[in-house]
N, C-alpha and C positions, 0 to 999 in steps of 0.2 A: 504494500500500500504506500502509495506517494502523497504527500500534503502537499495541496496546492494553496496554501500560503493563507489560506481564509480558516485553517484551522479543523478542516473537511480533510479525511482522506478518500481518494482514487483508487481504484487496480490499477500498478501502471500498466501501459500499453503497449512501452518500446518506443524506439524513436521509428519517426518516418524515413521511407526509404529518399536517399538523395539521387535525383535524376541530372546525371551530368550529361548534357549534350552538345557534341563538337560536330563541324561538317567537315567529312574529309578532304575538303578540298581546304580548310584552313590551314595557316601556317604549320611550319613544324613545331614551333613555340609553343602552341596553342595543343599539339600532339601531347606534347608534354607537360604541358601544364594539368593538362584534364586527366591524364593519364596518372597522374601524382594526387590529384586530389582524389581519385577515384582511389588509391591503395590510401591514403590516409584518413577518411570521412569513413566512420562504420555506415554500413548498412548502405554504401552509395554504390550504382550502379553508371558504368559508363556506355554512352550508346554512342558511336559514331554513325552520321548521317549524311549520305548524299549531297551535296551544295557545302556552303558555306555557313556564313552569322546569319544567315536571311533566311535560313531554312523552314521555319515558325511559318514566315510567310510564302516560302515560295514552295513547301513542301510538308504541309500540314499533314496529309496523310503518313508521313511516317514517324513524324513527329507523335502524331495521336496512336500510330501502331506503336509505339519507344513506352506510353504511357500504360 
């Protein structure tokens, strides 16, 4: 059980999962950047996707398939 601070306890839940998403056509920086946050955030999941930073918009369906 977790206090959430008003003196109530919870079940905790867990944390949520973290959804890292890069396009592979982004830099290599950017390979590794996500790729680094993805081994140090518990519970995060890395997706590489099609296009680039614009993927949201220019490729929603896999972005909403990533989800």
């Amino acid at each position: 059980m977790a206090r959430n601070g008003y003196g109530a306890t919870a079940p905790y839940l867990g944390a949520p999962e973290v959804l890292i998403f890069q396009g592979a056509a982004s830099p290599e920086v950017t390979h590794r950047m996500t790729a680094r946050l993805a081994a140090l955030l518990p519970g995060a999941r890395r997706v590489v996707i099609a296009g680039g930073h614009m993927a949201p918009i220019f490729a929603p369906d896999a972005v909403v398939g990533a989800i």
